[in-house]
Every structure is written in C-alpha cells, then in structure tokens.
C-alpha positions as CSV (number, residue, x, y, z in Angstrom):
1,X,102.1,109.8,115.7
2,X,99.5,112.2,116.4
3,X,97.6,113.1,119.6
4,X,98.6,114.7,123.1
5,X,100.7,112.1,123.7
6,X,103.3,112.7,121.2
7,X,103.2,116.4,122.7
8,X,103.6,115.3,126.2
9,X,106.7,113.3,124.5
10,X,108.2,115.9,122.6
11,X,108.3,118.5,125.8
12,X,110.0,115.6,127.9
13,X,106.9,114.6,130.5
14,X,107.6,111.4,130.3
15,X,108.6,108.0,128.1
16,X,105.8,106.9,125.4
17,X,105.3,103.7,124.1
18,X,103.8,103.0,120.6
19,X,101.2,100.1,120.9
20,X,100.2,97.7,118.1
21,X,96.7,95.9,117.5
22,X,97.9,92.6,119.1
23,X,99.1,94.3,121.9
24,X,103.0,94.5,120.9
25,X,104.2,97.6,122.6
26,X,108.0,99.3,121.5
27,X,109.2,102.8,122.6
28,X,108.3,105.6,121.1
29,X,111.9,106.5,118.9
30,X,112.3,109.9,120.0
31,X,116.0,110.2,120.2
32,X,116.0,109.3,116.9
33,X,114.2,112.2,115.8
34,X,115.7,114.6,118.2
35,X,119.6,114.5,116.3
36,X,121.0,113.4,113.6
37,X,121.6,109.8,113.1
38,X,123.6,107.1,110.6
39,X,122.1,107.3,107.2
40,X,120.8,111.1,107.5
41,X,123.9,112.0,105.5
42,X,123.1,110.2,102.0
43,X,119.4,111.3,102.4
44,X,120.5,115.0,103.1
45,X,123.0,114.6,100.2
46,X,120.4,113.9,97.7
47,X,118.1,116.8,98.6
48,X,118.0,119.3,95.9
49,X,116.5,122.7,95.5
50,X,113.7,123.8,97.6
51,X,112.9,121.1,100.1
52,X,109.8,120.4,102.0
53,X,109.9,117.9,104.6
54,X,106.6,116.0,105.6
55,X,106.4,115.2,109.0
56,X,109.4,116.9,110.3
57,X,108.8,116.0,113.9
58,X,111.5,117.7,116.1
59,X,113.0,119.5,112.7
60,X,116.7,117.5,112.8
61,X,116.6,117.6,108.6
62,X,114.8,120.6,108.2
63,X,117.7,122.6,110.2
64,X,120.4,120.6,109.1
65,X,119.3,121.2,105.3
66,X,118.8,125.2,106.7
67,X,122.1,125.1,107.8
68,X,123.2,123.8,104.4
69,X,121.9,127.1,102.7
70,X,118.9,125.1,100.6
71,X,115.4,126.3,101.1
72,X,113.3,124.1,103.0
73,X,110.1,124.2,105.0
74,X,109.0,121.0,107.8
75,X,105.5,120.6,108.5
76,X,104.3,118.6,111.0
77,X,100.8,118.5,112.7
78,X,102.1,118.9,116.0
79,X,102.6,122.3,117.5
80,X,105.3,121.3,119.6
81,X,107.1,119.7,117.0
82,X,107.2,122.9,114.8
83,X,108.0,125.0,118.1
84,X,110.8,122.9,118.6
85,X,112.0,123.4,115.4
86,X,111.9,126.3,114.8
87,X,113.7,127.0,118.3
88,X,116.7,124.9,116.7
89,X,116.8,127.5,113.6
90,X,114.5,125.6,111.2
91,X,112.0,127.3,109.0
92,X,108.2,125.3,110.1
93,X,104.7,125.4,110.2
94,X,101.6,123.2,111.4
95,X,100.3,121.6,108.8
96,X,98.7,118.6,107.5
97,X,100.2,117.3,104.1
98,X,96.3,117.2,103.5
99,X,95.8,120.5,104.1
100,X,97.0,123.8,102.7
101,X,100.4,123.6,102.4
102,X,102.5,126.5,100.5
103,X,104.5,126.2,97.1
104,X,102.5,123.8,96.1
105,X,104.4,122.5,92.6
106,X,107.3,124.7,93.3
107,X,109.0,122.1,96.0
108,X,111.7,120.1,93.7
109,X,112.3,117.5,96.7
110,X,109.9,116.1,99.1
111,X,111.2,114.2,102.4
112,X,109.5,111.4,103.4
113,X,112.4,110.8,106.7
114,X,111.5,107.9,109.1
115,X,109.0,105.9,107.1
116,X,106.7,109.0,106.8
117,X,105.5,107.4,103.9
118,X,103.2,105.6,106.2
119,X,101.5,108.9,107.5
120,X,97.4,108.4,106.9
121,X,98.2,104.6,106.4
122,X,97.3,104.7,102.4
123,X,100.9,105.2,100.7
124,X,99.1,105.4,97.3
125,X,97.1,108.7,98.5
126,X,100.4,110.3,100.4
127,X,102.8,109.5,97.0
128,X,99.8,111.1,95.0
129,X,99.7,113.7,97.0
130,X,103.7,114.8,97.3
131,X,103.6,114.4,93.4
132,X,101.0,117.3,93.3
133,X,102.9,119.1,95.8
134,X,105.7,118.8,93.8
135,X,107.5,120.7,91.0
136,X,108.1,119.3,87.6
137,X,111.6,117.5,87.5
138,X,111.3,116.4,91.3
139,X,112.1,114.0,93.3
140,X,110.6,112.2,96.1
141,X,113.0,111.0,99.1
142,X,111.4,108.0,100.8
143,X,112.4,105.9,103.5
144,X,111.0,102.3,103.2
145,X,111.0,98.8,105.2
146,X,113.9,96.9,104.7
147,X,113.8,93.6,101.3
148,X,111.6,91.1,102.5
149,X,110.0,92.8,105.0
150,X,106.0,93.1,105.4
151,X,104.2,95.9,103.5
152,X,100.5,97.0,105.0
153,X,98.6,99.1,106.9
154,X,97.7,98.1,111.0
155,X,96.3,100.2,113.8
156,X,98.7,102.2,116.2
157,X,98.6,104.1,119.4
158,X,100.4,105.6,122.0
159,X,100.5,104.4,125.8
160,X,102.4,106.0,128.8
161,X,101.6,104.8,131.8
162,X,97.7,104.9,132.6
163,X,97.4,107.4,129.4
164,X,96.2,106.1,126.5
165,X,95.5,107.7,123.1
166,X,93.0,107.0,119.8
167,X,94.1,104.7,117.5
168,X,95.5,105.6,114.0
169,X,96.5,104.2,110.8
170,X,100.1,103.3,109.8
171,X,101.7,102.0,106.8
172,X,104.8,100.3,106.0
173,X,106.6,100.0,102.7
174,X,109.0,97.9,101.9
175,X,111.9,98.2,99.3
176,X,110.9,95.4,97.3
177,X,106.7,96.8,97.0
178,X,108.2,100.9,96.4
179,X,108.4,99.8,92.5
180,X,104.7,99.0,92.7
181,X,103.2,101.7,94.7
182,X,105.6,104.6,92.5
183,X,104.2,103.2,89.2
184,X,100.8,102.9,90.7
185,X,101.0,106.5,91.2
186,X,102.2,107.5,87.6
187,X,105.8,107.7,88.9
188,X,109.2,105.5,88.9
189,X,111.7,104.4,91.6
190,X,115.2,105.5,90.0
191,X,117.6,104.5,92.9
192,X,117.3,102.4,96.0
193,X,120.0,102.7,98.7
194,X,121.2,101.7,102.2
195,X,122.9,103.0,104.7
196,X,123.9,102.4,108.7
197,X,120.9,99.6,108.0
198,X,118.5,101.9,106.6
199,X,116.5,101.5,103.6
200,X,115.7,104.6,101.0
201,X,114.3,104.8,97.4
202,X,114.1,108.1,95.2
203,X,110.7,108.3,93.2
204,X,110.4,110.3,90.2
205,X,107.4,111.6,88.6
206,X,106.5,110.3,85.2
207,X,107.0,113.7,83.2
C-alpha cells in the first residue's frame, strides 16, 4: 500500500480504508502489522540465515527475527514504515524490491509476510526478482490466498474520509496456483502449511 495515506496510517492520524474497483471497501489491517500475530511463529521458525524481508511495513518480523540473533534487513518504500522500525530495534531501509537493494545473492531467505507476494501486482516478476536477490540454496517464504480461493491481479486504493489516494496494482495467490507461478519462474514449492487460518508455501530455486 503505497502513497501518503499509508503514512498518515502508520503515524496514527486517522483509520484508512482499502478500496477495491467495484467499490468494496475493508480496513486497512494495520494492527496486524503493528505486533505479532497467530502464524508468525512457523514463518519465523523457518527463516534461515541472512533474512531480507520485502515489504516489512511496521518491521514486527524484521525485529522479532533481530531479536532472534539472525541477520536480517526489511525494506519497505515507506519512510515511516522503516522509521518505525527501526525505532522498535530492527535493522531497515527505504527501498523498492525494484530498486537497489544490498546483498544481492547473499540473502538465503526472502520474506514475503502478508501476501507481499502481490506487491507490483505481477507475482511472476516479484518471484523472479527475490530469486535474483537470493543466494544459492535459498528459500523463499511466501504467504498465499487460502485453496480455492481466487488468484489475479485488481486495482486498489486507499480512502479516509474525503482523502483519496492513486490507484495501484495488487495480486493474490492462492495455494493451489503457487505450484504454477514457482515453476514458471524456474523454481519449486517444497512445503505448503497453515497455521491460525493462514496459508504459506516455501519456494525453492531450481539449482
């Protein structure tokens, strides 16, 4: 979620709604990014090694994994989401996953928390993309859309009150279409898991 809106949300100004093309509107989760949550535990388990973790929002995995003693670095594209971070102990910068982003094929997990894997709204070109950043052996941490649910890409915003901001692509992934998109990508899904309702799927590069 991307825009001043998300800022205004992070620094407390006021509630923010997601909006979808058809005029659905939901609130904006913040709370869940703001602590840890059920199912954080067996994605933090599985993180190995040097950690970078995309779109780290608030930072609640980045310092938990800091705390942990494993090396880790959140980028996010908001400056008050890496503030925030790294107010709560966490090691972050602003970036986009896009962008420059340092160790590139050193990181042996990537962390795509809280369907990140939808950032940009093409899957295929983020996957690609945390492969290169990557080191050989890795693994990518994903969480997905439950079985059965809808896969694709839709148009999002942010509303609060009057305020409105530009809209942006998103992407869902289910569990059942993560098999096609990893192998798509020259990579494998080597273990799917749920927890506290949550869905998550490891991908492995092809070596």
């Amino acid at each position: 979620m991307i825009g001043e809106l998300y800022e205004e949300a992070l620094r407390g100004t006021g509630p923010v709604e997601i909006e979808h093309a058809d005029g659905r509107r939901r609130p904006l989760p913040l709370r869940d990014w703001l602590r840890l949550r059920p199912g954080d535990g067996g994605l933090l388990d599985r993180c190995a090694g040097a950690t970078l973790d995309v779109g780290s929002g608030p930072g609640r995995l980045t310092v938990a994994l800091a705390r942990r003693g494993l090396p880790v670095l959140g980028i996010d594209v908001a400056p008050a989401a890496v503030a925030l971070t790294a107010a709560a102990g966490g090691p972050a910068l602003c970036r986009d996953v896009f962008g420059h982003v340092p160790g590139r094929g050193r990181w042996r997990t990537v962390l795509l928390a809280d369907g990140n894997i939808g950032i940009g709204g093409d899957p295929a070109a983020l996957l690609r993309r945390a492969i290169a950043l990557a080191a050989p052996g890795s693994r990518i941490l994903a969480e997905v859309e439950p079985p059965g649910a809808a896969s694709g890409t839709e148009p999002l915003r942010l509303r609060s009150g009057a305020a409105i901001g530009e809209w942006f692509p998103w992407a869902r992934v289910s569990a059942d279409a993560a098999a096609g998109l990893a192998a798509s990508c020259g990579a494998a899904v080597t273990e799917t898991w749920e927890e506290a309702g949550r869905w998550f799927v490891t991908v492995r590069p092809a070596p």
